[in-house]
FIMARVO-731929 format. One record per residue (C-alpha): x, y negated, z; residue in three letters. Coordinates in steps of 0.2 Angstrom, whole numbers, plus 5000, padded with zeros to 4 digits. Example, Ala and Ser with C-alpha at 12.3 -4.5 7.8 and 13.67 -1.06 7.14 Angstrom:
SITE     X     Y     Z   aa
SITE  5062  5022  5039  ALA
SITE  5068  5005  5036  SER
END
This chain:
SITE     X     Y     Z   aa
SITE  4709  5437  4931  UNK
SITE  4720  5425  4925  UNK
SITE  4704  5410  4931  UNK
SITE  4705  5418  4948  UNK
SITE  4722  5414  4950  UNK
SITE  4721  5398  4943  UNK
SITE  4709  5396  4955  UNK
SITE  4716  5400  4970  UNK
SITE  4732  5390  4967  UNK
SITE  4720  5375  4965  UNK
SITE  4709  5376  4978  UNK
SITE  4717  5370  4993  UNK
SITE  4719  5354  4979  UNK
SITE  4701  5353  4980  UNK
SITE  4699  5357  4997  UNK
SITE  4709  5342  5002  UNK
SITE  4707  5328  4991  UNK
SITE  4709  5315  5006  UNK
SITE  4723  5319  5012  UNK
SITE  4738  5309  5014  UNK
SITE  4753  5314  5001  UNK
SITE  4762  5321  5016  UNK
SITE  4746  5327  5027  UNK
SITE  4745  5345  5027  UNK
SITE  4728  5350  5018  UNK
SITE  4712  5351  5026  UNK
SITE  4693  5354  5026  UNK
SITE  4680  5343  5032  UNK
SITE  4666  5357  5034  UNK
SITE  4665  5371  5044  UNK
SITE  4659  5386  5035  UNK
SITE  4649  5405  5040  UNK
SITE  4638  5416  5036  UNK
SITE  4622  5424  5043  UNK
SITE  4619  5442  5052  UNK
SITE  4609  5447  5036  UNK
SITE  4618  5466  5033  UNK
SITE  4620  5476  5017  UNK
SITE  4606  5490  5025  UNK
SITE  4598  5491  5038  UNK
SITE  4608  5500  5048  UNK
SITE  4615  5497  5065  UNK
SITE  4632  5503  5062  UNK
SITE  4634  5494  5047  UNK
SITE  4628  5477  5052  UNK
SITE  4641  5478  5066  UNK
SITE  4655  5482  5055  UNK
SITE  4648  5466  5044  UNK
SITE  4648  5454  5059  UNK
SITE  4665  5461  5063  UNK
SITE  4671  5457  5046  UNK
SITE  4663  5438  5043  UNK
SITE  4664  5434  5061  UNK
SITE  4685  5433  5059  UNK
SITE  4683  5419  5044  UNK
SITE  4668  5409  5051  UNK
SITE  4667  5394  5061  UNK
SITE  4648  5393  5060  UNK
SITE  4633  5408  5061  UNK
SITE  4617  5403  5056  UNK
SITE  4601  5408  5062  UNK
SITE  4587  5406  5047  UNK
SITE  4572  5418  5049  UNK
SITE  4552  5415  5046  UNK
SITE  4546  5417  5064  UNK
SITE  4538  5432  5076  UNK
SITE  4521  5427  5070  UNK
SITE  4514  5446  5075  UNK
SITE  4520  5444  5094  UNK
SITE  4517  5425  5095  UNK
SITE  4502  5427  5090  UNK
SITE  4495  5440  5102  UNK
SITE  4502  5427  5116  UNK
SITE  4518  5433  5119  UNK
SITE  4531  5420  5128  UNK
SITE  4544  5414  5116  UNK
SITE  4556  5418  5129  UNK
SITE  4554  5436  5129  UNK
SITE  4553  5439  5110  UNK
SITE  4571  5430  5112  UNK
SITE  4579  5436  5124  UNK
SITE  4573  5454  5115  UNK
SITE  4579  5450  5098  UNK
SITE  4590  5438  5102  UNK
SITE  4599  5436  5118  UNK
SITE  4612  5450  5110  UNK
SITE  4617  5442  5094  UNK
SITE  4618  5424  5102  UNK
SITE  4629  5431  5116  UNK
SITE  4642  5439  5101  UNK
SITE  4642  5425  5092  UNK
SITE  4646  5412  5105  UNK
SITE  4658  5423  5110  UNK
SITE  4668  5422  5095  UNK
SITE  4668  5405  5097  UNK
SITE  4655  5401  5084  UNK
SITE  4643  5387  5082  UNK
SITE  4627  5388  5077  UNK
SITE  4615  5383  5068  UNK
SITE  4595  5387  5068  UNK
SITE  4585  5387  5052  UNK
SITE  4564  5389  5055  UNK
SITE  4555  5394  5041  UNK
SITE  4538  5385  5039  UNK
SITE  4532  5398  5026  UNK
SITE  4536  5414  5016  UNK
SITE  4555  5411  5010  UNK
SITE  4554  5424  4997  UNK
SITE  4540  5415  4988  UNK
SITE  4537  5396  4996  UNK
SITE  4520  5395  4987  UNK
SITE  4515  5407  5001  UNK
SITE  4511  5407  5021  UNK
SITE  4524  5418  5030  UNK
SITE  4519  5436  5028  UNK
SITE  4517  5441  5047  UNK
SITE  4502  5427  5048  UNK
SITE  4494  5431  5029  UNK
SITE  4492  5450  5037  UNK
SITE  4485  5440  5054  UNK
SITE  4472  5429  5040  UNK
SITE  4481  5412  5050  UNK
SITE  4487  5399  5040  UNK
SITE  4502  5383  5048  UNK
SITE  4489  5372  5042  UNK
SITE  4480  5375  5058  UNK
SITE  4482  5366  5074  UNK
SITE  4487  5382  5086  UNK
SITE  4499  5390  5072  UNK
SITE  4508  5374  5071  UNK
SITE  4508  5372  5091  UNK
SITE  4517  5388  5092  UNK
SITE  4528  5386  5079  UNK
SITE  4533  5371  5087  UNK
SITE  4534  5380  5105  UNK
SITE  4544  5394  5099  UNK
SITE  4558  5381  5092  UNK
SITE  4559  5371  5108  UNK
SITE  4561  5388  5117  UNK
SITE  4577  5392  5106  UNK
SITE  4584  5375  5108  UNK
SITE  4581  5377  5128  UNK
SITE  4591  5394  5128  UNK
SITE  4605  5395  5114  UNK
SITE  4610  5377  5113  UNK
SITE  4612  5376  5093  UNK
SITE  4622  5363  5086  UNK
SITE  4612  5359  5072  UNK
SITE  4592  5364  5070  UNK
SITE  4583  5365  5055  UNK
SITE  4564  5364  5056  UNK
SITE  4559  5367  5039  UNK
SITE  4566  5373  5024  UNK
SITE  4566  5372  5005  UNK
SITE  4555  5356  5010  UNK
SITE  4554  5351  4991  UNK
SITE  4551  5369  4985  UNK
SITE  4538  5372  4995  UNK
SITE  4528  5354  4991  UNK
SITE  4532  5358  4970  UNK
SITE  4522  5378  4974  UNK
SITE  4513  5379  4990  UNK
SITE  4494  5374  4992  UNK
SITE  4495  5356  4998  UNK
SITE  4486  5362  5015  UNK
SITE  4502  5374  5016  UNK
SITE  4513  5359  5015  UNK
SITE  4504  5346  5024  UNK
SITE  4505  5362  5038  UNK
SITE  4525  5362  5037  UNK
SITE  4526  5343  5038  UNK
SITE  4516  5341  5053  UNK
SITE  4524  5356  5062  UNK
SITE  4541  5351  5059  UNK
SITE  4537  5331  5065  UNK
SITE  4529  5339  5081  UNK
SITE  4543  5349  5083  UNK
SITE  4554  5335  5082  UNK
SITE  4544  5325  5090  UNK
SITE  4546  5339  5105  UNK
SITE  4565  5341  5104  UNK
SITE  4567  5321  5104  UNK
SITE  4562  5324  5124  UNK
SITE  4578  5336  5128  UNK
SITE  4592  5326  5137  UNK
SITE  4604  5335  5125  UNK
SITE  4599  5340  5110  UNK
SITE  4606  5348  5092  UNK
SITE  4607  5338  5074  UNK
SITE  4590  5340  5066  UNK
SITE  4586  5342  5046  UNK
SITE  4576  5349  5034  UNK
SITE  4582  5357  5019  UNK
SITE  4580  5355  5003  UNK
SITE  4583  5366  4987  UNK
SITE  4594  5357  4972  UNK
SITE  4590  5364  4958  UNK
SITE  4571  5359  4963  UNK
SITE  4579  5342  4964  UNK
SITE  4587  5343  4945  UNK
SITE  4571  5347  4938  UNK
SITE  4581  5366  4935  UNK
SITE  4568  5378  4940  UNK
SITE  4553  5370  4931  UNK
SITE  4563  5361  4919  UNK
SITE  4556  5345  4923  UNK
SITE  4568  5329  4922  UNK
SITE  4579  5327  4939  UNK
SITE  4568  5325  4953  UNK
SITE  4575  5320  4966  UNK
SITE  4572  5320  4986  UNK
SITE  4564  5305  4990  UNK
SITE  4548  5312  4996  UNK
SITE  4556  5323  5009  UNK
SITE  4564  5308  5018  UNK
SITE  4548  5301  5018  UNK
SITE  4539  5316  5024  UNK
SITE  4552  5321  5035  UNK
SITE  4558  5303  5045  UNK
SITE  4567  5314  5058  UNK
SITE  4580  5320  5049  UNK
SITE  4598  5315  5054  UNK
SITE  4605  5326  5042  UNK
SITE  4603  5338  5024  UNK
SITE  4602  5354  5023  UNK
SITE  4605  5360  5005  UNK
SITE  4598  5377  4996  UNK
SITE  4608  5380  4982  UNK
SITE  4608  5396  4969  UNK
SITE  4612  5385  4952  UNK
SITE  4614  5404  4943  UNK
SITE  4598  5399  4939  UNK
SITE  4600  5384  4931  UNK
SITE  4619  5384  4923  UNK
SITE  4626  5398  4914  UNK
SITE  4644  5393  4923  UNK
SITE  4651  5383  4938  UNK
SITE  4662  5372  4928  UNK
SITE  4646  5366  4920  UNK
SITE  4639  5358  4939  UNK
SITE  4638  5340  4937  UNK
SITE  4652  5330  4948  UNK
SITE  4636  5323  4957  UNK
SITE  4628  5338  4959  UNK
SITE  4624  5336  4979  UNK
SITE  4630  5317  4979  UNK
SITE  4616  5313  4968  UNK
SITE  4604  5320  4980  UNK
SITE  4610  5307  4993  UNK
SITE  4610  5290  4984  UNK
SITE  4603  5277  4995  UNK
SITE  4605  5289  5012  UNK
SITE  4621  5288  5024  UNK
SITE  4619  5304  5032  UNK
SITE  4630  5322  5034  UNK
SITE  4624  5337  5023  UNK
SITE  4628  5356  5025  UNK
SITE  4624  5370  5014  UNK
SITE  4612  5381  5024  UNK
SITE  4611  5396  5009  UNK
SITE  4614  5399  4992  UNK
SITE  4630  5405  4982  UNK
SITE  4633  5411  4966  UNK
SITE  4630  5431  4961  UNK
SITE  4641  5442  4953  UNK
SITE  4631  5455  4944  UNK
SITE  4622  5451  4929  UNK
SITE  4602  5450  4929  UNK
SITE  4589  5446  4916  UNK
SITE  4588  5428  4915  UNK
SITE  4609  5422  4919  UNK
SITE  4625  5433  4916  UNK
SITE  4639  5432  4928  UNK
SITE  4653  5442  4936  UNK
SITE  4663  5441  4949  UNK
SITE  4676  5431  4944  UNK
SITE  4663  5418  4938  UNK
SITE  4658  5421  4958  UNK
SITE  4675  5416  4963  UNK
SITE  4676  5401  4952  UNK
SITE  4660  5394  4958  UNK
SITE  4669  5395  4977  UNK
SITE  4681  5384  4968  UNK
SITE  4669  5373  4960  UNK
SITE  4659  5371  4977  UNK
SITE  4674  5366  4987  UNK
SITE  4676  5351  4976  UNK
SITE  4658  5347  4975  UNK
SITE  4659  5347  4994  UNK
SITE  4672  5334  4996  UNK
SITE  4660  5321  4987  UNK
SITE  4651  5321  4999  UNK
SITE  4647  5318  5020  UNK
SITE  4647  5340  5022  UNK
SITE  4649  5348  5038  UNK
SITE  4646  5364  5034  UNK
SITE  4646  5378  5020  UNK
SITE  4636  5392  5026  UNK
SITE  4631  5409  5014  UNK
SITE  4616  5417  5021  UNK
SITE  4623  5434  5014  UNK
SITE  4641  5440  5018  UNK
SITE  4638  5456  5009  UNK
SITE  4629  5461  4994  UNK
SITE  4614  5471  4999  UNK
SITE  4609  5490  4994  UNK
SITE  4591  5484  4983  UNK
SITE  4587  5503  4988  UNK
SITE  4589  5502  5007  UNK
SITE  4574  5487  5009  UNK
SITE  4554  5490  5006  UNK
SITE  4548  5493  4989  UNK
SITE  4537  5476  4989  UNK
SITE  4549  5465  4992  UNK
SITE  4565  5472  4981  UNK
SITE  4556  5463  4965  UNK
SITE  4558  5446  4976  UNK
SITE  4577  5450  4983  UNK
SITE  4585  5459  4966  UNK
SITE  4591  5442  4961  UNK
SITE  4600  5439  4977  UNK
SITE  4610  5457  4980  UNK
SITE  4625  5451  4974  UNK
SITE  4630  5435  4983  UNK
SITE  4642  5442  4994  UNK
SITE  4662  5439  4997  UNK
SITE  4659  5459  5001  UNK
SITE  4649  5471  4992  UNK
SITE  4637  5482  4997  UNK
SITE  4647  5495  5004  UNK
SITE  4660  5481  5013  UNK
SITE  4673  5482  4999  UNK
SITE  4681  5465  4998  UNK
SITE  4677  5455  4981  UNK
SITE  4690  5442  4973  UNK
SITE  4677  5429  4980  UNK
SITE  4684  5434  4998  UNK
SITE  4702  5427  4992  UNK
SITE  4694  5409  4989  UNK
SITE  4682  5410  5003  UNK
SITE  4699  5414  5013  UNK
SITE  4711  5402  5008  UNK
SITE  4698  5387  5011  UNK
SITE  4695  5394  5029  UNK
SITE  4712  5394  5033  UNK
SITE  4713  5375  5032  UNK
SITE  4712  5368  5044  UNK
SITE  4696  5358  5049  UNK
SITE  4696  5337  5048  UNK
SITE  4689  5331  5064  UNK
END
């Protein structure tokens, strides 16, 4: 307890590290969360919206596609503005901005292909798949106006696992996409993200790796998106290099924005934690954000999520994320809620 607070009497320190001495303290990234609830359960995912929705400046869209109905030659317009049009309209009128994240392949194991087309046997290495992949984006764009559009993610991630026919797939559907999104008179920021600890050489302990390829493979981009769940890779948050992101962006004058990750608070084979080590990586992040061009911090999760309430076969993939939330399971505020707080109050740098 006593690192909490010592944390949350320094973190609007770290929050606003540019300031003048007599400027009051700000943030230069706005932050939110994704619709991703505890259960699936109407009722509850309301109650969640209503919670994050009141600290967010951003939600984030970030979903593999509706490869079933696409497929079958349903309109992208209509599976919007059926599973969409609702949410889109709640969020905007909070007066959030958004941001849109596609996912290329499978985003519970980037080795795969999404799990809608392995059950269809289609694969984003094929011409059509990539077509409409690149026609459901456009369709998004043309209807929700997001600020910010991410057309593939964990870009390194998937190249270090997938098949190479699964990767070259992504890279060609994300170009055509961009390609497709250059011709709008007004369109979003467009990236690609990319996961960190990948980058350090953390997840297959390899030397630091870097993300030159992905500016290569990816000559679109206009900004980073960064995945970042370094639980796996450091057994504390003081123990993050300064240059953790900045690193990353040697060489490259653009903006980033942390599209998902965070830091859990229950302890799992492989990394113990709690959630005041939770809290202090909230701390550490806000410092690590000021090192560099981010505009934006987004957590996928704003809740911890109920292991039990989701399918059996995908509860081995999604046990080492339950606990990422500033709320738990049940909507209980946890002490990374008081940091996650006293950041967003700040105001935001223009």
């Amino acid at each position: 307890m006593r690192r909490l607070l010592i944390a949350l009497a320094l973190v609007s320190g770290c929050a606003a590290d540019t300031a003048g001495p007599s400027d009051p303290p700000t943030r230069p990234y706005k932050m939110g969360f994704s619709a991703l609830p505890p259960r699936l359960d109407q009722n509850v995912l309301v109650q969640s919206l209503e919670l994050w929705t009141r600290r967010a400046d951003l939600a984030i869209v970030h979903e593999e596609l509706p490869w079933t109905d696409l497929m079958a030659g349903v309109p992208s317009d209509s599976i919007l503005a059926r599973e969409k049009d609702g949410l889109i309209a709640y969020y905007r009128g909070k007066g959030l901005g958004l941001v849109f994240v596609a996912d290329g392949n499978d985003g519970l194991s980037r080795g795969e292909e999404a799990p809608k087309l392995r059950a269809l046997g289609r694969s984003i290495a094929e011409p059509e798949v990539q077509q409409r992949y690149r026609a459901y984006i456009s369709a998004f764009v043309r209807r929700y106006h997001p600020e910010y559009v991410g057309l593939a993610a964990e870009t390194n991630l998937i190249r270090l696992a997938a098949p190479p026919a699964l990767y070259r797939g992504v890279v060609a559907a994300a170009n055509g996409a961009a390609a497709d999104l250059a011709a709008l008179p007004s369109r979003p920021r467009l990236f690609v993200s990319v996961q960190v600890e990948v980058a350090w050489g953390k997840l297959v302990n390899t030397p630091y790796q870097g993300i030159a390829t992905d500016f290569t493979d990816f000559p679109f981009v206009e900004m980073i998106g960064l995945s970042s769940y370094p639980y796996f890779g450091w057994s504390d948050p003081a123990d993050l290099p300064s240059d953790y992101y900045s690193r990353l962006m040697i060489g490259h004058a653009l903006p980033v924005m942390v599209v998902e990750g965070g830091w859990a608070s229950a302890t799992y084979p492989g990394f113990t934690t709690s959630p005041a080590k939770q809290a202090e990586y909230f701390r550490r992040q806000a410092g690590l954000l000021t090192t560099i061009a981010a505009v934006g911090w987004l957590q996928l999760a704003p809740t911890d999520i109920d292991l039990e309430a989701f399918p059996a076969e995908v509860r081995t993939q999604i046990a080492p994320f339950t606990s990422l939330g500033v709320y738990d399971a049940n909507l209980a505020p946890k002490p990374a809620l008081a940091v996650w707080d006293s950041l967003f109050k700040l105001s935001v740098r223009p």
